[in-house]
N, C-alpha and C positions, 0 to 999 in steps of 0.2 A: 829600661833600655831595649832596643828594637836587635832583635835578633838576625843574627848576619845569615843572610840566605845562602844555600850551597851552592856552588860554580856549578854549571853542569858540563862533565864531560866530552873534550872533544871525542866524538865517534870514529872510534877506530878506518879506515879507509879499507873495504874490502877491494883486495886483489883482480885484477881486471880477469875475466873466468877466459878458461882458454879454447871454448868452443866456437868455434865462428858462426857470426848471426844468431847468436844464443846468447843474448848478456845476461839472462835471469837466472840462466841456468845452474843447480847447485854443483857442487865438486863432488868428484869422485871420490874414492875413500884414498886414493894412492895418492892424488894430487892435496888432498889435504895434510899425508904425512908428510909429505916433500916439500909443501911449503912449508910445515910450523922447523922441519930439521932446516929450511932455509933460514929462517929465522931464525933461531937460536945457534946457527953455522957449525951446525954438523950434517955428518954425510947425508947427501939426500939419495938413496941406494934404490930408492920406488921412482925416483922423480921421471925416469924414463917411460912407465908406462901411462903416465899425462899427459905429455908433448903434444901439440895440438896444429893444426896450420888451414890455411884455406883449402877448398876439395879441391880446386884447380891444381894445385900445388904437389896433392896428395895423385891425381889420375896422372901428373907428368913421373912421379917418382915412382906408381907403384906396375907399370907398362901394361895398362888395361885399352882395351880396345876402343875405350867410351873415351868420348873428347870432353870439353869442359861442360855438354849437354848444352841447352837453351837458358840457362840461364842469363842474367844481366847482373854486372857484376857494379855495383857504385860504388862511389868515393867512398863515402862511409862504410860499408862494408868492406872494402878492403883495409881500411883505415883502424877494425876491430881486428880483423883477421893478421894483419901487420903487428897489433899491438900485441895480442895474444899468444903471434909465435914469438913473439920477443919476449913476452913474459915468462911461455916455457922455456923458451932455450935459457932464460935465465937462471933458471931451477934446476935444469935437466942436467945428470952426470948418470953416466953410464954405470950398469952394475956391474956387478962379477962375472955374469952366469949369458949373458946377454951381448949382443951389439947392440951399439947405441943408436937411437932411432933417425937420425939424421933428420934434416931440415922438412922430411916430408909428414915426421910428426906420426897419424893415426894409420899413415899410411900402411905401418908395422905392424899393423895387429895381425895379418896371418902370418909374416915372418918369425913374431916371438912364438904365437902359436905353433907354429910347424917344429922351430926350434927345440922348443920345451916338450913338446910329443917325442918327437924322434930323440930324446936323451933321454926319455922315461921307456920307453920300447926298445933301446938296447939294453936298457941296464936289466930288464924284465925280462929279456930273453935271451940273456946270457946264459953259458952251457952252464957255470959254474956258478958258484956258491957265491954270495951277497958279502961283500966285507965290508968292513964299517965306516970305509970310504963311500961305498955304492948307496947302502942303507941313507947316508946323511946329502949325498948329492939327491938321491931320490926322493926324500924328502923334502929339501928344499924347493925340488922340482913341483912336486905335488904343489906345494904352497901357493908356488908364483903360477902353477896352472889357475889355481883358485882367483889367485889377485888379478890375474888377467881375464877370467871369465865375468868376474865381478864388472870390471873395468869397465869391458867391451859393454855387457848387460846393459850397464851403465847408460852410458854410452845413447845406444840403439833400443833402447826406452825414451830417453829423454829427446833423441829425435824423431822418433817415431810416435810418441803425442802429438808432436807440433806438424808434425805429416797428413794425419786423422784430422784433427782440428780445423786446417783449415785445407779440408779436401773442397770445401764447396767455395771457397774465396777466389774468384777471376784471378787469371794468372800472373798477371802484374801485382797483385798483394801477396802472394804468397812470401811464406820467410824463402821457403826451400823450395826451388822452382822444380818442377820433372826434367830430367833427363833425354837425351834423344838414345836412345841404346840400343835401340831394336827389339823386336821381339815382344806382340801383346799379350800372348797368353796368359803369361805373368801377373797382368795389369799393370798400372802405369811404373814408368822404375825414376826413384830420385838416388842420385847420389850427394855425399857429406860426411866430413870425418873419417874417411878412409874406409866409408860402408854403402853397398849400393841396395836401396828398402824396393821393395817390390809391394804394390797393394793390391791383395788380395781382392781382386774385384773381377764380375765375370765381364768384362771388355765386347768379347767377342761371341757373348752368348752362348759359351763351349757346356759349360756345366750345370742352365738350368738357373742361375740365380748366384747373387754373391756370395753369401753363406755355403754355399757348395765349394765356390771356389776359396775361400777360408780352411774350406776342409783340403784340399791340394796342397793347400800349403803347410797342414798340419805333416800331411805325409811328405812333402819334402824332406821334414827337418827327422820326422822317424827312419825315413829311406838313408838319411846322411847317417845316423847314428848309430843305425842297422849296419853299416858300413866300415863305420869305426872301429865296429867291436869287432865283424869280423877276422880283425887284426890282419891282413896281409900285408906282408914288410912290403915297403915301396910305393904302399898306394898313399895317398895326401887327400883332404878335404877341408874344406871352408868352414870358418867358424858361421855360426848361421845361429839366430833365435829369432823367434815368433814373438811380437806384438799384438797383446788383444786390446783396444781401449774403444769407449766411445760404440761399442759392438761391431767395428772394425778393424778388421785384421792385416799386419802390415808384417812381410818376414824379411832379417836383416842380415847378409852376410858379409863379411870381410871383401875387399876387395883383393881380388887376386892377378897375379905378374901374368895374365893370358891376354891373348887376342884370337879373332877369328883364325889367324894364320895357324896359333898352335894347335886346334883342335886335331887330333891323330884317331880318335875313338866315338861312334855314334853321330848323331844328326844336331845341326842347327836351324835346320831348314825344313821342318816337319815328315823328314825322310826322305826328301827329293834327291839326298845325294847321302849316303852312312858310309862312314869311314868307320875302318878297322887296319890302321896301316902299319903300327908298331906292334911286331909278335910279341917282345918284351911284355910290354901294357897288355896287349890283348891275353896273355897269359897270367896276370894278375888278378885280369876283371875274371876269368877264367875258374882260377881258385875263389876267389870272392864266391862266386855266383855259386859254388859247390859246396860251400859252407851253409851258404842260405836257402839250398835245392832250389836253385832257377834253373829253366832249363834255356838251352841257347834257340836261336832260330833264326831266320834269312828275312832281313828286312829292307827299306827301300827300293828303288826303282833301278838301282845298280845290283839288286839283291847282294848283298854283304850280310855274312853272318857274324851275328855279335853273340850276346849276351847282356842282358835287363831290357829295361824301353831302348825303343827309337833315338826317342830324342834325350839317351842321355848325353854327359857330352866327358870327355877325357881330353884332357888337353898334357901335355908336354910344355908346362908354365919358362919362363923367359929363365927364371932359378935352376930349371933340369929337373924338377919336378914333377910326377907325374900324381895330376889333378882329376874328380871325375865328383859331377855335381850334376844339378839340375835331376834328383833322382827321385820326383813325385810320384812317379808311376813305377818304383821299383818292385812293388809286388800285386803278385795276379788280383784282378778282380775277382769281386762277386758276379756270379751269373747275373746280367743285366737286366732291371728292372723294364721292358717294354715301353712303360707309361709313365719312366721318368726319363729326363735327356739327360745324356752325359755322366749317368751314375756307375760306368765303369772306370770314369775319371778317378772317381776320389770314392768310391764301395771297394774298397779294397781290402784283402785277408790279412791279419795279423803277421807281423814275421815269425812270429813264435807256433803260431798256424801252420804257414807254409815251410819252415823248417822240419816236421813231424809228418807232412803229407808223405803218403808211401811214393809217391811218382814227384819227379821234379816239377815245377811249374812256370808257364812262360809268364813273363809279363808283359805281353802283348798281347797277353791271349782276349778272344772278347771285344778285339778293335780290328779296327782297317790295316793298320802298320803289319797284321802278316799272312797278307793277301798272296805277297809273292811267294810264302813259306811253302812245302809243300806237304808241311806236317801240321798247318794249320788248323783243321780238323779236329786232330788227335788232341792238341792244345786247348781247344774251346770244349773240347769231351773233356778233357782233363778239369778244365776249371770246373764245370758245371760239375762233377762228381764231387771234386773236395768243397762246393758250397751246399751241397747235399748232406755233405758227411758232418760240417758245421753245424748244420737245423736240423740234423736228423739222430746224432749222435754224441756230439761235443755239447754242442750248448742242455740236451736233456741231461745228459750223465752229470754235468755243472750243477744243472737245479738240482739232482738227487742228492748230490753230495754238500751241496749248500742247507739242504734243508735237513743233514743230519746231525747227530750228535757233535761230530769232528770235527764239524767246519771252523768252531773257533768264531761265529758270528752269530754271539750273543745280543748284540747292540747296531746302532745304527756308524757308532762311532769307526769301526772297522775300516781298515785301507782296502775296499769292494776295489776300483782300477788296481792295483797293484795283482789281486790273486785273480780279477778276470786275465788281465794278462799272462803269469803263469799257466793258465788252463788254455790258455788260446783263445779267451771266447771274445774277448775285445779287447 
C-alpha cells in the first residue's frame, strides 16, 4: 500500500509590519507582545509604543518646523503606510501610565519620553522618604523607560541601515528620500517614523574628512547626556542615538514640538543673530553649565552673552517645554592641531576632564564665535593650559598607575574605556 503523503501546512499570514516603506522590516519587541496578547484577546497594555503612520502624518502631529521635505509620496506607499496605521490602531489601547499615541503614531516617542523622565525625577527628588507606592510607580517607570529606549533603538537602527545603504542610489530610488530642513553642517537630514537621521558626513568641508565629522556627532550624543545627568529640573532633551553601519555614521533623534519661531536661547544661523531671551531658561542653562564648569561668554554679532557653543539652540517647544539640543561642541577643545582642519570641532576634552579643571572652561574657546568676547584671550590661555595639564599630567599619572600593582589590569579583557573615562584621559 502506497503511503498517504502529509498536507503541507497553510503558512501562517504574517501581520502587515507597521513601519512605512519598510515591509521587510522585523518587529519590535513591544509590537510583537501586543500583537500575540491581540491574538489571544487580552490586554495589549505595550501596544501603544508600536503605533506607527506615515512621516507626513507624524511632522503635522508633532509641530516641527520641517514640512513634508522633498520627498514624492506614491500610491503604493501611501497604500502601506494606510495599511499599517490601520493595523496599529487596531492593536493599539492605551496604558496606565501613558496617553495614548494618537493617530500620529511614532510621532510620540519624545512625549512618552519626556513623560516617563519627568515622573522618575519627581519621585527621585522628593524631600521625603520613598513609600511603597513610589518605590513600585518607579519601578515601573524604569521598565517602560527601558521598553521605550529599546523601541526607539529599534526603531532608528532599522532606518538608519536603509539610510547608509542606499546613500549612493540617485534620488528617485531611494526608499527614504532627504529632507529639506536647513542646516548642512549636520550633513544631509532624512526624516521617518517620528525621527529626523542626520548623516554624518563632512558636506561643507568643515572638519577635514567624514570620519571627523562621525566624530561630532559622537559628541553630540555625549554633550546631550552630559546634559541629562546634569539633572537641572526644567530643562528637556531629545532622545538621540548614534548609527554606525556600513563605516557610516548616521545620528537619530526624536522629533521634537519646535520650530524656528520657538528658539529663545543661542544661534541657528552660525552666530549672525544669538538669542538669550527667557531669564527663566537662561538661568537653567546657567546652573547646568556650573555643574559642568563652562564658563559663559559674549557671542555673535549682537554680542549676547550665553553659555555653551554658539550654535547651541534652546527652544520653548509648542508643549511649554523648555528644549536645548544640538550640543556637539559642548565642551572646550583641545589646543588646535595647526596641520589639521577643523580639529577643534570634534578634539574635544572629556566632560569628566573639564569638570575637575581648576578654572571654568568656554566652549568656544579656540574658534571665531568669541571674537566679539572680550575675555577671549584668557579663554584660549585657559584651554591651552588644561590640554597641557592633560599631556603633561593626567594622561602620565594614568600610565603610572596602570602599570602598577592596583590597577586591576591583569589581562587584555578589562573595561580600558570605562576607567579611561573615570581618570579623564578619554
Amino acid at each position: 500500500t502506497m503511503q498517504q503523503q502529509p498536507q503541507p501546512q497553510p503558512q501562517q499570514r504574517r501581520p502587515p509590519s507597521p513601519f512605512p516603506y519598510v515591509p521587510s522590516i522585523r518587529f519590535s519587541r513591544a509590537y510583537r507582545y501586543s500583537h500575540a496578547a491581540a491574538a489571544s484577546h487580552e490586554p495589549a497594555a505595550e501596544a501603544a509604543t508600536a503605533a506607527a503612520s506615515h512621516y507626513d502624518s507624524t511632522l503635522a502631529g508633532s509641530g516641527s518646523e520641517s514640512s513634508s521635505g522633498s520627498g514624492n509620496d506614491s500610491d503604493s506607499n501611501d497604500g502601506a503606510a494606510a495599511a499599517a496605521a490601520a493595523a496599529s490602531a487596531e492593536l493599539r489601547q492605551p496604558s496606565s501610565f501613558l496617553p495614548p499615541p494618537g493617530a500620529e503614531g511614532f510621532a510620540n516617542w519624545n512625549e512618552r519620553f519626556q513623560v516617563l523622565l519627568t515622573r522618575v525625577n519627581a519621585i527621585r527628588e522628593a524631600d521625603h522618604p520613598l513609600s511603597r507606592q513610589d518605590e513600585e510607580v518607579l519601578l515601573t517607570s524604569f521598565k517602560d523607560l527601558r521598553d521605550l529606549a529599546h523601541d526607539f533603538i529599534y526603531a532608528a537602527r532599522s532606518y538608519g541601515k536603509i539610510i547608509i545603504s542606499e546613500k549612493f542610489l540617485p534620488y528617485e530610488q531611494k526608499t527614504i528620500k532627504p529632507a529639506s530642513v536647513g542646516g548642512w553642517a549636520g550633513g544631509t537630514k532624512y526624516i521617518v517614523g517620528g525621527i529626523i537621521f542626520k548623516f554624518a558626513t563632512d558636506e561643507l568641508g568643515l572638519y577635514g574628512g567624514d570620519e571627523f565629522s562621525a566624530k561630532a556627532a559622537s559628541h553630540d550624543l555625549l554633550g546631550t547626556v552630559s546634559m541629562l545627568n546634569a539633572a537641572v529640573p526644567g530643562l528637556h532633551f531629545p532622545m538621540i542615538v548614534k548609527i554606525t553601519y556600513l563605516g557610516w555614521t548616521v545620528s537619530a533623534m526624536a522629533l521634537l514640538p519646535i520650530s524656528k519661531k520657538t528658539l529663545v536661547y543661542g544661534s541657528n544661523n552660525a552666530g549672525r543673530e544669538v538669542k538669550a531671551e527667557n531669564n527663566e531658561f537662561a538661568e537653567k542653562i546657567r546652573l547646568v553649565a556650573k555643574r559642568l564648569n563652562l564658563k559663559g561668554h559674549t557671542a555673535g554679532h549682537n554680542r549676547t552673552f550665553i553659555y555653551g557653543p554658539t550654535d547651541i539652540e534652546g527652544h520653548i517647544g509648542h508643549d511649554g517645554r523648555f528644549y536645548l539640543l544640538d550640543l556637539a561642541r559642548l565642551f572646550c577643545p583641545e589646543t588646535p592641531d595647526a596641520y589639521v582642519k577643523g580639529s577643534n570641532l570634534y578634539k574635544l576634552l572629556r566632560p569628566e576632564f573639564v569638570r575637575t579643571n581648576p578654572v571654568p572652561l568656554s566652549s568656544d574657546a579656540m574658534s571665531g564665535f568669541v571674537r566679539y568676547d572680550a575675555e577671549c584671550k584668557q579663554s584660549d590661555l585657559d584651554a591651552q593650559m588644561a590640554t597641557a595639564r592633560l599631556h603633561d599630567e593626567v594622561v602620565p599619572q594614568f600610565v603610572e598607575w596602570l602599570e602598577g600593582p592596583s590597577s586591576g589590569f591583569s589581562d587584555l579583557t578589562s573595561d580600558m574605556s570605562q576607567t579611561l573615562s573615570l581618570h579623564t584621559v578619554a
